[in-house]
C-alpha positions as a printed Julia matrix, in Angstrom:
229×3 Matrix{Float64}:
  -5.9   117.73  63.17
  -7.55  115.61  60.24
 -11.46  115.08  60.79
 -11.56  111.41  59.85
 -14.96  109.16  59.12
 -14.86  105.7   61.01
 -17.02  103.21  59.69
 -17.0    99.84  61.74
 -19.42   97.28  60.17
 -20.04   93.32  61.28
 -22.33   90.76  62.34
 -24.8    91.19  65.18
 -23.79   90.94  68.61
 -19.83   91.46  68.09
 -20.11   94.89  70.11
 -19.83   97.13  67.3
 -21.73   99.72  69.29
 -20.16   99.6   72.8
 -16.8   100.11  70.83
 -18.01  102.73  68.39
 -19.64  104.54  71.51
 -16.11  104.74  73.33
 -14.13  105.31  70.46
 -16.59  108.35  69.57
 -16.18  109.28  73.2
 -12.31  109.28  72.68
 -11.59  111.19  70.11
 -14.34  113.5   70.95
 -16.49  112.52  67.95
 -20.07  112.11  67.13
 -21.56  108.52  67.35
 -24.11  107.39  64.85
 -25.93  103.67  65.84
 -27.19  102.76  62.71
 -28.98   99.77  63.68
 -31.19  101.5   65.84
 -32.53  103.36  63.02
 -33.15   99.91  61.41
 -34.55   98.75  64.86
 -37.01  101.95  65.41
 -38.52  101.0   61.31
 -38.99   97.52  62.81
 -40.57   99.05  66.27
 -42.99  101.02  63.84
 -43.9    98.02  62.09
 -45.04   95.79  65.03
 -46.45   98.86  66.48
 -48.5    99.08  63.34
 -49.28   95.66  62.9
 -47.58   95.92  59.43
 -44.97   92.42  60.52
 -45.31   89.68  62.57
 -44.66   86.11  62.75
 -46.3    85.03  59.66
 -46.78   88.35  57.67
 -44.88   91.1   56.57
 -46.8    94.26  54.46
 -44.03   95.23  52.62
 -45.69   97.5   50.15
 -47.74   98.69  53.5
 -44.57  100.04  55.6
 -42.89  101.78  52.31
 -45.29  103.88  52.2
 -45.81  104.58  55.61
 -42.05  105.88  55.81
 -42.58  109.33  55.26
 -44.62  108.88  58.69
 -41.2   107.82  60.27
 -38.96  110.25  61.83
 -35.67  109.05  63.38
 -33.31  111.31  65.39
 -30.83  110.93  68.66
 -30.38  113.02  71.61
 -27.64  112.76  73.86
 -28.86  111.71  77.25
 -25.82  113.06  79.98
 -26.82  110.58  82.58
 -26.27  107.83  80.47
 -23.19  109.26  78.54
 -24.56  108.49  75.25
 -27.63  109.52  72.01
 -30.59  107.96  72.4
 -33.32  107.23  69.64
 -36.18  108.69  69.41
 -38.94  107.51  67.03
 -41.57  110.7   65.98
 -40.89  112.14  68.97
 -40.75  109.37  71.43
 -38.14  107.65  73.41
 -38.02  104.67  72.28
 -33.83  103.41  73.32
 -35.0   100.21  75.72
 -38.1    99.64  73.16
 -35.82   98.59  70.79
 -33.54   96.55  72.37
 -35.94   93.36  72.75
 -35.75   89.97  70.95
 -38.88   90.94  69.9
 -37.71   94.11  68.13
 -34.2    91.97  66.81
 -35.98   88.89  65.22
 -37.47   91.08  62.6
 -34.97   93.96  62.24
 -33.19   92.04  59.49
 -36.42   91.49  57.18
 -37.21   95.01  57.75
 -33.48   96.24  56.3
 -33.85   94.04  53.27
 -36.17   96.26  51.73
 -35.07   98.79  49.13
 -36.9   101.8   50.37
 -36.18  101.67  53.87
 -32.04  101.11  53.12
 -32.42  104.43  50.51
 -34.53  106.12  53.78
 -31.72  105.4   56.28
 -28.51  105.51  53.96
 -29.81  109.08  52.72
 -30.35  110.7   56.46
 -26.73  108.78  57.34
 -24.98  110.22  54.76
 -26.18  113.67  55.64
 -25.38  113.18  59.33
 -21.19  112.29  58.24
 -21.36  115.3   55.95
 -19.04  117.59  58.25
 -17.02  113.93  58.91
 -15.5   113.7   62.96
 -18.52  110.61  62.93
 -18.01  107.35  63.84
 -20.64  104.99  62.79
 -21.34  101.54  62.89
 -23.71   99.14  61.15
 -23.8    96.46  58.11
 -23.1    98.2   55.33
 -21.31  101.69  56.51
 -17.98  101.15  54.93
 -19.39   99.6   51.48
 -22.19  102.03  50.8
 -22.74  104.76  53.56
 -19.3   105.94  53.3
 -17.29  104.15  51.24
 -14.61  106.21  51.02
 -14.21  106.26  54.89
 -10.83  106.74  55.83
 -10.74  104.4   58.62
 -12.61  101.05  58.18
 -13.4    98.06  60.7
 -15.11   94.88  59.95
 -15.78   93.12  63.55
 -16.49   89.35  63.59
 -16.85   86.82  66.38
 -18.26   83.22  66.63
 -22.22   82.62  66.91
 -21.57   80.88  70.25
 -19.77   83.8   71.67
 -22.22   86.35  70.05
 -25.34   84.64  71.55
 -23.82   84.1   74.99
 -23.03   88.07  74.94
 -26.49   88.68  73.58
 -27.9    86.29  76.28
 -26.41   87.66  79.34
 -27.43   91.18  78.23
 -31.24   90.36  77.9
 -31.23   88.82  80.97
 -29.37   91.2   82.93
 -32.21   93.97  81.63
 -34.35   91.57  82.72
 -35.91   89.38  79.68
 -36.86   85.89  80.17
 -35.97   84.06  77.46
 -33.66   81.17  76.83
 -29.63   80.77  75.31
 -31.31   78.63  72.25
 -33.29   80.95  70.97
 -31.28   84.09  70.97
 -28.59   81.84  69.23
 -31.1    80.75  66.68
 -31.78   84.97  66.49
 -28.27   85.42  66.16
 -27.96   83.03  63.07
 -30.95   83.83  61.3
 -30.28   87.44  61.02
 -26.35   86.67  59.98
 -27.95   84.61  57.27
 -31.04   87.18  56.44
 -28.18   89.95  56.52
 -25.61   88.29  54.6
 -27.96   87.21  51.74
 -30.24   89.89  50.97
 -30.1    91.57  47.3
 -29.98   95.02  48.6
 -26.07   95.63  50.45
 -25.84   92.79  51.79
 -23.08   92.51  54.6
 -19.93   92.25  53.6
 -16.15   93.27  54.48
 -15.24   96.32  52.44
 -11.57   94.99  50.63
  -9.7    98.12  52.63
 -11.47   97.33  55.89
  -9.39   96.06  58.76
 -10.7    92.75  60.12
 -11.06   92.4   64.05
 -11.79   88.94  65.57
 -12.75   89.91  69.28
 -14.36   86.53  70.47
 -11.09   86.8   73.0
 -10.68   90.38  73.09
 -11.41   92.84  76.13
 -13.35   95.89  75.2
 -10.04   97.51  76.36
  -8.2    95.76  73.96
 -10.34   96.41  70.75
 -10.7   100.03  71.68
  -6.74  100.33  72.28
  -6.45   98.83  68.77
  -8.65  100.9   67.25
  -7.7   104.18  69.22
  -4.58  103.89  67.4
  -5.08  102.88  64.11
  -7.52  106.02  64.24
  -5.13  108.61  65.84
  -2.67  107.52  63.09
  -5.03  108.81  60.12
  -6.22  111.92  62.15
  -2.24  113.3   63.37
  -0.6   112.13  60.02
């Protein structure tokens, strides 16, 4: 059978990476999160006082990124590769508001996207990947063979982003993680450096009234279609 790369890009929240994780699981490929390597530069930062609120050292974090090491390591308990940050676990760190209102500022600089894109490309060398992030099918891999661009309403993206914070147990309210979700579709859609976009041969999945079921049936296919053919 064909080894095929899958790259499914979109805006935050539309469940790229509960898809991409059983898809990978599937067709018995690897599964690359992308945005937690963005989210683990932005854990480093706050860490390291180098963004906050009102600042952001820029010029301070590039050239602190040869201090950054990013890998994953597939936890069996929990069925899936976790990130680990120099060494560290870091896979619930990450997942915070905290941690997502300044992910996107963090990915709009140069350096860190040539960091990331560099290690990402290296990790699809062997292909049998699917990966998902902003910019996967436009300049990771963008001759992918299989392409997804997943989309769904703010509304429906903050109330999914809402009831997952609070079922780990953040208090916070539905406002503010819509006002999250916005900001970074803006910050993400209108930064110089790849900004996100659909790829022209990527397949376009509205799944604000789609099952998980039903997105990974379609995608199942459209996959297994490339890799028996």
């Amino acid at each position: 059978m064909n080894k095929i790369i899958i790259a499914i890009d979109g805006f935050s929240s539309t469940g790229k990476s509960t898809v991409a994780k059983q898809l990978a699981k599937n067709l018995n490929y690897i599964y690359v999160d992308t945005g937690a390597m963005y989210r683990a530069v932005a854990y480093f930062a706050l860490e390291h006082d180098l963004i906050g609120d009102d600042f952001f050292k820029e010029e301070a974090l590039v050239n602190r990124l040869e201090d950054i090491s990013i890998n994953f390591k597939f936890n069996k308990e929990a069925g899936f590769a976790e990130v680990y940050l120099n060494g560290e676990n870091i896979e619930s760190a990450i997942r915070t508001l905290r941690v997502s209102k300044f992910v996107s500022p963090v990915a709009t600089l140069s350096a860190v996207r040539r960091k990331l894109v560099e290690q990402q490309q290296l990790m699809g060398k062997d292909k049998g990947i699917v990966m998902d992030g902003r910019d996967i099918g436009t300049v990771v891999f963008p001759d992918a063979e299989l392409k997804i661009f997943m989309t769904a309403s703010a509304e429906t993206r903050a109330k999914r982003r809402y009831k997952e914070l609070i079922d780990r147990g953040h208090n916070l309210s539905y406002d503010d993680v819509l006002e999250n979700v916005t900001t970074r579709d803006h910050i993400d859609s209108t930064r110089e450096d790849s900004p996100l976009v659909k790829a022209e041969d990527a397949i376009e999945i509205d799944n604000s009234d789609l099952t998980i079921e039903e997105q990974l049936e379609t995608i199942v296919g459209l996959a297994e279609d490339l890799i028996l053919n």
